[in-house]
N, C-alpha and C positions, 0 to 999 in steps of 0.2 A: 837537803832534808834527810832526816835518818827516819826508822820506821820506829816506833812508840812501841817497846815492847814489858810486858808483866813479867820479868825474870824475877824480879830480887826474891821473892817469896819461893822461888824454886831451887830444888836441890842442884849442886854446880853438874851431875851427869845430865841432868836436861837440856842444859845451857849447852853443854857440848854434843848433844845429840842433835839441836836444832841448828845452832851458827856454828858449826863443823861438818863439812860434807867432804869424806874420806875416796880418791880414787887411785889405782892403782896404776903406776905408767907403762905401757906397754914396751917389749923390749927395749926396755932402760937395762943398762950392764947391773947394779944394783938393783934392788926393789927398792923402791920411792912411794911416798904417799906423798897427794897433792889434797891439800886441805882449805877450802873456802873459808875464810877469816869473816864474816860478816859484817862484826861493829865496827873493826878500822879498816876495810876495802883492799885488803889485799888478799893472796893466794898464796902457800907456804910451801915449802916442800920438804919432805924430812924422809932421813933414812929408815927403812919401818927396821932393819937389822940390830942399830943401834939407838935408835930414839934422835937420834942427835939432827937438828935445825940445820936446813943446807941452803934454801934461799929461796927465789923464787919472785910472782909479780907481784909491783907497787905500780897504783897508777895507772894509765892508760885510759882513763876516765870510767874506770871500777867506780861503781858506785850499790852499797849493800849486794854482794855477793853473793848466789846462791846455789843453785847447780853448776856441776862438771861435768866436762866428757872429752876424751881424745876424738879426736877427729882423724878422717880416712891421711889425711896431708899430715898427721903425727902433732900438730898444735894442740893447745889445749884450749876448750871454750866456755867460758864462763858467763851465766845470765846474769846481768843486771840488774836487780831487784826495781833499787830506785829512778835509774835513768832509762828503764825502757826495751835493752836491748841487750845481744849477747856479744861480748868482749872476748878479743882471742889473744894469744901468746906462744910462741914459742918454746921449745924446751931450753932457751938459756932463762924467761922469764922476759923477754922483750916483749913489747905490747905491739899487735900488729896493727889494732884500731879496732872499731866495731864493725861485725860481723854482717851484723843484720837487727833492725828491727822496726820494720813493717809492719803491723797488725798486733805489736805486743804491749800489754800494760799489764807491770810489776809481772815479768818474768823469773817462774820459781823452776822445777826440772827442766833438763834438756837431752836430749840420745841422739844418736845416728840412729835410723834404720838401715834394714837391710837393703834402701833401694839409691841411699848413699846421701839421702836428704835429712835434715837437721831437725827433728820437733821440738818445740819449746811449749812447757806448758804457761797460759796467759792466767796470773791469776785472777786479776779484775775481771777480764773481760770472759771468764769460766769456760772458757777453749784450748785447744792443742794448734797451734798455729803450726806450718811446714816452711820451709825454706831448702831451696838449692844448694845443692855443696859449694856454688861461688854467691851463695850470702841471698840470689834473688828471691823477693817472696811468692809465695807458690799458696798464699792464701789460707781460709782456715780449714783444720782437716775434719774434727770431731769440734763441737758446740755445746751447750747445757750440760759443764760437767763443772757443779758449783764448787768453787775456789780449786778448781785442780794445783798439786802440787809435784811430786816426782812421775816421773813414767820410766818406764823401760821397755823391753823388745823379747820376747821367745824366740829360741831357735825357729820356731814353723812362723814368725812374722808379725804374729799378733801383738799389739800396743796395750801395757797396761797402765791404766793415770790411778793417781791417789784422788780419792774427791776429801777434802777436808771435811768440810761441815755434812757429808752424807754417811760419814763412816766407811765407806765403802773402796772398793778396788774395780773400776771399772775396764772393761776386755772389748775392745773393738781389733777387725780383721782388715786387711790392707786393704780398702776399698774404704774404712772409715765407717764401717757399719759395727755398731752395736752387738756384743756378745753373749752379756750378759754381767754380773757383777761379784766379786767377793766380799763376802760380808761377814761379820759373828765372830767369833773366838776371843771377844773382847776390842775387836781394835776402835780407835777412838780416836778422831782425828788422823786418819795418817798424811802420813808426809812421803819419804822416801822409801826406795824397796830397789831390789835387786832381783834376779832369774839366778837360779844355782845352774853353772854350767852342765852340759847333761852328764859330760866324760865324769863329772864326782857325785853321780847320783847314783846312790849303793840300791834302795828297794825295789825300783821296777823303771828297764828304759823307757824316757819319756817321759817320765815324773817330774812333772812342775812345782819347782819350790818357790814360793815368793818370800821374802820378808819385809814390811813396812812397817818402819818405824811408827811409834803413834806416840803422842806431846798426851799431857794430864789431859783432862776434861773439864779444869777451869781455865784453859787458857784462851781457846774460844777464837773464830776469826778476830776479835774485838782486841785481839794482841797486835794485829799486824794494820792497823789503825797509824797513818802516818801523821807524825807532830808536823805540825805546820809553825 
């Protein structure tokens, strides 16, 4: 099953801002981007120096591709959109199997925390699900965050999720307690987002930058509606 989605009517940078998720490989001898291919289920890798396609994973029972992340073992881990759970690889592109997934339905973001455990945001089931660095599940962490999509980590630990259909950037504390939320300056829909390292933060240490992508405002959950 693939997911039903309203592209055609969209400009092609949307298309790539949604089924393209961009990560950077850590101590790789080059700089590498690892790119989540969505509609045909693989993971790419490409020189960011020269543009030029290098290879990467087919397979491994990928199924619609969504988030990235290295992981603390230097693999890289991939959510599964349509099959449930998060898929892992190696840096030759070998598939090591599936990682984990326990408690997950149509898993969209995923991070390490700081405490070396794996969160996946669940999009169905509108939770941040945790899981153990060897795959076991550890239950759900945060609950009632409708259609969460990307999350990330601040230096001081704090977890942020994208909520889709709330517009909003929700902030919970490593206890899984409620923060509060970002909201306004337009965003609409968001999806993924990033934390600006602090070492490249020019106007005041400790300044938190987020960025979260956000899709049109007519694409709507009703995009991600699976064909049967």
């Amino acid at each position: 099953m693939k997911i039903s989605r309203t592209w055609a009517s969209l400009a092609p940078a949307c298309i790539a801002l949604f089924c393209l998720l961009v990560l950077s490989a850590p101590n790789a001898s080059a700089q590498e981007l690892f790119v989540s291919s969505e509609n045909n289920d693989r993971v790419l890798r490409f020189d960011s120096a020269t543009g030029m396609f290098v290879d990467f994973a087919v397979g491994g029972g990928l199924d619609g591709p969504e988030g990235l992340a290295f992981g603390p073992d230097g693999n890289v881990y991939v959510s599964s959109f349509q099959d449930n759970n998060v898929q892992r690889y190696n840096l030759t592109g070998a598939p090591l199997g599936a990682f984990s997934g326990g408690g997950l339905d149509s898993p969209t973001g995923l991070a390490f925390g700081p405490d070396g455990n794996l969160y996946v945001s669940s999009f169905e089931t509108n939770s941040v699900v945790r899981f153990s660095a060897t795959g076991a599940p550890l239950g759900t962490f945060v609950s009632g965050i409708d259609a969460p999509m990307g999350l990330t980590f601040d230096p001081g630990g704090d977890l942020f999720v994208g909520s889709f259909t709330q517009d909003s950037v929700l902030r919970f504390n490593a206890a899984g307690q409620p923060l509060g939320a970002l909201s306004g300056g337009g965003l609409d829909g968001p999806t993924y987002m990033t934390v600006r390292p602090a070492q490249q933060i020019i106007p005041e240490p400790g300044t938190l930058a987020l960025v979260a992508s956000a899709l049109l405002p007519s694409i709507g959950v009703a995009a991600r509606r699976r064909r049967r």
